[in-house]
TIVO-419455 format. One record per atom (N, C-alpha, C, O): residue in one letter; x, y, z. Coordinates in steps of 0.1 Angstrom, whole numbers, plus 5000, padded with zeros to 4 digits. Layout:
AXYZ;...
END
This chain:
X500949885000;X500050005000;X500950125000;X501750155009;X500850204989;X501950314989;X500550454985;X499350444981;X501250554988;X500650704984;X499650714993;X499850665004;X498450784990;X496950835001;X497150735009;X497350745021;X497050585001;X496550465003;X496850395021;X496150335029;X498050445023;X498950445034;X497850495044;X498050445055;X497150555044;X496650645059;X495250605057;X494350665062;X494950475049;X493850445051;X493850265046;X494450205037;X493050225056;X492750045055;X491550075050;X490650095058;X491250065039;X489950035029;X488750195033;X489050305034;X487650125034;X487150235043;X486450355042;X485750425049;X486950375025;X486550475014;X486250465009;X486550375002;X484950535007;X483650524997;X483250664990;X483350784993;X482650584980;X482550714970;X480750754972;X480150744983;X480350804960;X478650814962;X477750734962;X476650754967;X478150634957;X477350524956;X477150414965;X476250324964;X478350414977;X478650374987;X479150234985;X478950134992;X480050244973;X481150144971;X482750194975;X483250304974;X483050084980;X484050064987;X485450144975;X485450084964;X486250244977;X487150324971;X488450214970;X488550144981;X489550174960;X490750144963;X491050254959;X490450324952;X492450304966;X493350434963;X494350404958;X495150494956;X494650274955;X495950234948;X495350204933;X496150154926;X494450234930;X493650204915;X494350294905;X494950394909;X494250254893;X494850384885;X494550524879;X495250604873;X492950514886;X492450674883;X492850724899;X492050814902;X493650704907;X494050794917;X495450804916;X496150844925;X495850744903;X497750804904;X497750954897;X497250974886;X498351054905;X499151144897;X497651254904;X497051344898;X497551214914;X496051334918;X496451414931;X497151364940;X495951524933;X496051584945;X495351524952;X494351484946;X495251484967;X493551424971;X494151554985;X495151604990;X492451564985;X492651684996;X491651615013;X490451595012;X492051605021;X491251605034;X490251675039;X490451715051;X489251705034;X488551785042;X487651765056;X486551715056;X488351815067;X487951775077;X486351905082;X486752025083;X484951885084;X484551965086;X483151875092;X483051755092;X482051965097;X480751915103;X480051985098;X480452085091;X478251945101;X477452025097;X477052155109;X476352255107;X477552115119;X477452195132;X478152285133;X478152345144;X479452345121;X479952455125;X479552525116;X479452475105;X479252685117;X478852765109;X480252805098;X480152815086;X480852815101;X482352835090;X482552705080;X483052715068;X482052585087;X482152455076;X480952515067;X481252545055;X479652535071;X478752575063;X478752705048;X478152735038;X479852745056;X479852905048;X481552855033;X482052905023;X481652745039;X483052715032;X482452615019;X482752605007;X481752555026;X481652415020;X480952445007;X481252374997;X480052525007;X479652514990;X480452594978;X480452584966;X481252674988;X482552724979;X483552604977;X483952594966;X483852534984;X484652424983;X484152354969;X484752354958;X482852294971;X482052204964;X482052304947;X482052274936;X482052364951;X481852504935;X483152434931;X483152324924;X484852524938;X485752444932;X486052364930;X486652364919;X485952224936;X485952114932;X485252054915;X485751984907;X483952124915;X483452104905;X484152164890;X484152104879;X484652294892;X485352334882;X486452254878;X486752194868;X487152284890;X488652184887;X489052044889;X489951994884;X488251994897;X488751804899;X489251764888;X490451734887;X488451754877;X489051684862;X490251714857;X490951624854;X490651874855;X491751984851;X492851944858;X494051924854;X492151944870;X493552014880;X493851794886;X494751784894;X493351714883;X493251574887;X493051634905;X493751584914;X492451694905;X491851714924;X491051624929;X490051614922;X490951544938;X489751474944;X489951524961;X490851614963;X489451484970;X488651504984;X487851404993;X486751354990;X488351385000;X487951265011;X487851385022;X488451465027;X486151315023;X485551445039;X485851275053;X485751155054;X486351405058;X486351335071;X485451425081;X485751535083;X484451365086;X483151395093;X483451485106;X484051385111;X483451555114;X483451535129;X482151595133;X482051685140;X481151515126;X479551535132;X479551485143;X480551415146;X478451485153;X478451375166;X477851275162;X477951175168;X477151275152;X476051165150;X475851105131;X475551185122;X476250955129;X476250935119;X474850985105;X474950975093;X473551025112;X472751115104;X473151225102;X473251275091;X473551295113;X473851415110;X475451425097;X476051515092;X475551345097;X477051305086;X476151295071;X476351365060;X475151195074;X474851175060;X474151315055;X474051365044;X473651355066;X472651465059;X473651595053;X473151695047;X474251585054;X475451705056;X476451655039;X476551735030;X476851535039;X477451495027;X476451455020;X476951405010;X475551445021;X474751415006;X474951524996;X474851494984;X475151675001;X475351774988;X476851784982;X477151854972;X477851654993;X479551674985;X479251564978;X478651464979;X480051634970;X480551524954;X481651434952;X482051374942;X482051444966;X483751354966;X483551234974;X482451184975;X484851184979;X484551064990;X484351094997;X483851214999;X484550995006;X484250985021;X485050875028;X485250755025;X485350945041;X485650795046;X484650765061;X483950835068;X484850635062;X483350555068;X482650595080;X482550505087;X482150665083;X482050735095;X482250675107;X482750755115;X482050595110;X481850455116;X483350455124;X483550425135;X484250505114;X485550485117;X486450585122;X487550615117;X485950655135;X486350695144;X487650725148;X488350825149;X487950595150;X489650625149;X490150645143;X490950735146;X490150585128;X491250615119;X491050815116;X491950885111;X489950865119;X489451005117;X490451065125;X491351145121;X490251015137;X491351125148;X492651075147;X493551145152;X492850965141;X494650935140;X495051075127;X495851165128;X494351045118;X494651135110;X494451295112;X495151375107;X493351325123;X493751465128;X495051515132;X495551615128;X495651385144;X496451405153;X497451405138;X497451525135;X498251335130;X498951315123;X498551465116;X499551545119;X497751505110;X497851605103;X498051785111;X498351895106;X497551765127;X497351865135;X496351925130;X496352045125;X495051835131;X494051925130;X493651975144;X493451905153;X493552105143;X492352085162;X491152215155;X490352275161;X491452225140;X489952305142;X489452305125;X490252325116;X488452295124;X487552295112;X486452425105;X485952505112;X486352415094;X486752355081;X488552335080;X489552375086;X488452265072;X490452195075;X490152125059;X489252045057;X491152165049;X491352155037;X492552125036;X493252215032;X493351995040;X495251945033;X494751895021;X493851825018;X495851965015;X496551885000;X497251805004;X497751845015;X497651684999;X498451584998;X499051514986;X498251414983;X499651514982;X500151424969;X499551294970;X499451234981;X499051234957;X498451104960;X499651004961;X499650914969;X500351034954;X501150904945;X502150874961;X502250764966;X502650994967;X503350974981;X502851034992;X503651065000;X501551064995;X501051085009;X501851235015;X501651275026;X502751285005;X503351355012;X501751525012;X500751545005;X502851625026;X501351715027;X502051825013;X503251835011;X501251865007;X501151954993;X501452115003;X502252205003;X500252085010;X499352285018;X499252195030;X499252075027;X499252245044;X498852245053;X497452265056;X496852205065;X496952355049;X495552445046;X495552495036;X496552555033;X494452495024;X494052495012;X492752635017;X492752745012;X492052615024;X490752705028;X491052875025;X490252955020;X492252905028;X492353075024;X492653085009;X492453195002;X493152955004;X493153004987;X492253004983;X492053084973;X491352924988;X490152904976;X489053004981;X488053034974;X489353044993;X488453175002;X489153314993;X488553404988;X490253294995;X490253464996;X491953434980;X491953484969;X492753384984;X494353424976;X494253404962;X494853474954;X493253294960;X493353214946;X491853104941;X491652984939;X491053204941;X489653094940;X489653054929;X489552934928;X489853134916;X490353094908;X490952924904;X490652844895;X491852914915;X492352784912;X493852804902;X494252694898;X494552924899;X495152904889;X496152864892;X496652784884;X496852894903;X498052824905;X498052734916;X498952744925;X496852614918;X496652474921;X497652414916;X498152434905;X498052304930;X497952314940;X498552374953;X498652324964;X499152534946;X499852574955;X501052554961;X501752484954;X501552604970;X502452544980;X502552534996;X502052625002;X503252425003;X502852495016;X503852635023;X505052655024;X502752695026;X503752825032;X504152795047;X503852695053;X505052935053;X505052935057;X504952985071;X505653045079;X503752945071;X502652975083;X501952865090;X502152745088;X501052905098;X500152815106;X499052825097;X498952925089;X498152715099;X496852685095;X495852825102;X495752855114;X495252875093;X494253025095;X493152945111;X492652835113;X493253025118;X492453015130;X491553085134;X490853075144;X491553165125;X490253285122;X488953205116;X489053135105;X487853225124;X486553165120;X486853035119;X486853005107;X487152945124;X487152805129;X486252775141;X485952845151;X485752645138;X485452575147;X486152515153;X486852445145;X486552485169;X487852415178;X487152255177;X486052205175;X488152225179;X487852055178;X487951965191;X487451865194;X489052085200;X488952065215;X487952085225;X488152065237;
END
């Protein structure tokens, strides 16, 4: 198991609620981005259909895809919330592997958008959310780079 594939044991599902391989060949050579977010915070809400806008423009262009990782409290409140994203998902159910990957990525607050290289797992951006908010909605110079800053903490939801 090499690339994304590494930070996840199966577990990923698309829309149709079949099971994702990430070692397959339409996920070589892709950005995949993390998006960690709920329906309970008002900043996920105000982000997310801008997110979903870019996604839609560029996934194909830009080879971008998006695995939401949930931190709803409650597996309805997950579904009700992702039925309007167009990307993956990983299982909700799967609790842990969600917060290993916080702890690994330092999330402690949401909306939370990492780039990652598919092909090596390595992080692309730390935080993706201020480009596509405010530096570069556009998308033109996707996938960026990571700077050299902390992840925006302005208008977040805490995770603690």
């Amino acid at each position: 198991m090499a690339g994304i594939a590494k930070y996840f044991n199966g577990n990923i599902f698309n829309k149709a609620n079949e099971e994702v391989d990430l070692n397959a060949r339409k996920y070589k050579r892709k950005i995949i981005g993390l998006y960690f977010s709920a329906h309970w915070c008002s900043p996920c809400l105000a982000f997310t259909p801008r997110l979903i806008e870019f996604y839609r423009a560029h996934a194909e262009e830009k080879k971008f895809e998006i695995i939401f990782l949930s931190s709803d409290y409650d597996e309805q409140s997950f579904y009700n919330y992702y039925q309007y994203m167009p990307w993956l998902r990983l299982d909700y159910r799967d609790r842990v592997k969600k917060q290993e990957l916080e702890y690994r990525f330092g999330v402690n607050g949401i909306p939370r958008l990492i780039l990652l290289d598919g092909d090596t797992g390595d992080v692309i951006l730390a935080d993706a959310r201020e480009h596509i908010e405010r530096l570069d909605p556009q998308g033109q110079y996707f996938p960026w780079s990571n700077v050299e800053r902390e992840p925006s903490s302005c208008c977040s939801c805490s995770l603690m």
